[in-house]
Structure formats: C-alpha cells, structure tokens
N, C-alpha and C positions, 0 to 999 in steps of 0.2 A: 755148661750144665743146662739138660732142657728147664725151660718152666714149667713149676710144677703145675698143677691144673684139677678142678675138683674131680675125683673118681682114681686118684694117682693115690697110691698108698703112699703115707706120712715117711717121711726119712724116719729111722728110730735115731734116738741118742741117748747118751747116758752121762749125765753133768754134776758136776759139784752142787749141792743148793745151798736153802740158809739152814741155818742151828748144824752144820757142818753132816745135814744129807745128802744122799745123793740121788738123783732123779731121774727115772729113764720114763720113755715114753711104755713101752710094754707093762710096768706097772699098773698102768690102767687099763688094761686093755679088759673091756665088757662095759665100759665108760663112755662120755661122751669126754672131749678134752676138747679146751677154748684156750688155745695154745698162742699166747701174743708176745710180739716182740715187742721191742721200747728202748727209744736211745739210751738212756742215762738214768739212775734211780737218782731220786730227790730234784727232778727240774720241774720246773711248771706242767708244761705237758703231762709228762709220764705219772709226776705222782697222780695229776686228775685221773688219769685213765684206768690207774690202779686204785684211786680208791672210791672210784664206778662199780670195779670191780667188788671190792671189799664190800659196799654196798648194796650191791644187789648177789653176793654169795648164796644165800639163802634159796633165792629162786632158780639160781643154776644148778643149785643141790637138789629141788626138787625135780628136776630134770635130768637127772645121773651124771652130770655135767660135773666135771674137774677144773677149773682155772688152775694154768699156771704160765706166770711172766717168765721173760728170758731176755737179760741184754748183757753186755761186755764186763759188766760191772765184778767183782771180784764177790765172793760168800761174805764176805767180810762187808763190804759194803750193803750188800742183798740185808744183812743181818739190823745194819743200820736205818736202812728203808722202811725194814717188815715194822719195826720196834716203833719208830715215830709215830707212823701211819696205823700202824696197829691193823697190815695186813693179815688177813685170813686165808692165806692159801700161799703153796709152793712160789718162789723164785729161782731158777734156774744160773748158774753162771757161765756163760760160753766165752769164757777169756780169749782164748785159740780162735772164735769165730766160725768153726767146723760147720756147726748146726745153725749157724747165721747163711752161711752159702747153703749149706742144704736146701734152705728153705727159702734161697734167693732174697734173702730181705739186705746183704749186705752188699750196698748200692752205693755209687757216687752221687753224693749229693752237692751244691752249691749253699754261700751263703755269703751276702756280700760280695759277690763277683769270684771267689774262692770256690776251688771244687777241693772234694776232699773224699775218701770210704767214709758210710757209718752205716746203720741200722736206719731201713727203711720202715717206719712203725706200721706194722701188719699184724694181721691176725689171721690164725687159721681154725675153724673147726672141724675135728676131727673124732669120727662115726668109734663105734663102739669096735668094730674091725680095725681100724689103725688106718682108713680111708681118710682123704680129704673131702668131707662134705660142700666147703666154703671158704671164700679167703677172700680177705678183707684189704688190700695193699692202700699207702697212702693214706692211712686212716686220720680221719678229724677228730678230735676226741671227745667233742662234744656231740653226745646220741650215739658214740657210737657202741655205749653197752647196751643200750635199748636196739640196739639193729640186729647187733649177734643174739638177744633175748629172743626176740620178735623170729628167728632164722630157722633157733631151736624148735619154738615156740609149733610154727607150721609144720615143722617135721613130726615133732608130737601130736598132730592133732590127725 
C-alpha cells in the first residue's frame, strides 16, 4: 500500500464508536478533522494525548475542527476511557485494523528486543474536502497538541 502523503485524499471509514455510534469519516466532511491514532486506551501515553486533547477541544472547535481517536480497542472499552477521562469527543474502534493499514499507522514495532504489529501513534489532519493536509507519524505526546493547534492555527490565518 503506497504512503499516504499530504494532498492524498483521506481513506474514508466507517467504524463502530463509544455510546454504541458509529462513525465515518464523510460525516464531517465541510470540517476540519484531527484524525489520531493511539496504541491502547488507558496507558500512560495515550490517555495524555487524549486528554491534551479533551483539553484544548474548545479551540479546535473554534477552528471547525473535529477530534477524533481511533485504536484497536473494542466500543466497549472506548466507553470506559471516554467516562474516566471525561473525553469530549468521538473514539473510533478499528478492531479488524482496516483503517489502521489504510492510513499506514499499523507498523512493526520493537520493544525489549521483541518485534511485534501494533499502532504507530500518528496523526493526520484532514481539510474540509476529505484531503490530507498534515500528518504527524511517530508522535511525542508531549506538545504535540500545541503542534497540530499551531498547523491549523497558519492555515487559518
């Protein structure tokens, strides 16, 4: 599968979410969408990332911007994340992994000398057309909601 690459229209999908929605990319479409992946709900990493997110909602909103997460995790668990955290926006479940290869995030990783598949944590933003504006692979998670703010932030101006 090529890599994707900014100016590539967005795979579509259409996914299970939490409170037993279901979520496709087209739904937004007149949107901006801050479309991230994330290994696992409730580990260290991911919940900061997401609740960077939850965090700064407000100003993504004012920017026509949609968040929404997506990893392996089951509705069911997504349901148990949103509730802890007291997330403010969609989670996506890609059990099957479909829209994980779509969007190349599902990578062999290493850990302790062990290689193994999982979710490479990336991000993509994605234009009010269904275009990839940006994409963030490898992501640190600290700064990096202020990166994708800041990405928006010049396109807007």
């Amino acid at each position: 599968m090529p890599e994707l690459k900014p100016g590539a229209k967005a795979p579509s999908f259409k996914l299970p979410g939490d409170g037993g929605s279901e979520i496709s990319l087209a739904q937004f479409k007149g949107q901006k969408v801050v479309l991230y992946f994330y290994p696992k709900d409730d580990t260290p990493g991911c919940t900061t990332e997401s609740c960077a997110f939850r965090d700064n909602l407000k100003e993504f909103e004012k920017l026509n911007t949609q968040i929404i997460g997506i990893s392996k995790d089951s509705p069911k668990s997504h349901d148990k994340f949103k509730t802890k955290y007291k997330l403010n926006f969609p989670l996506a479940s890609d059990e099957d992994g479909k829209t994980c290869e779509a969007y190349g995030v599902w990578t062999e990783k290493s850990m302790y000398g062990k290689k193994y598949m999982g979710i490479e944590r990336s991000t993509f933003l994605i234009d009010e057309q269904g275009k990839i504006e940006h994409i963030w692979r490898n992501v640190k998670v600290d700064g990096h909601v202020d990166e994708v703010k800041s990405a928006l932030m010049k396109k807007a101006a």
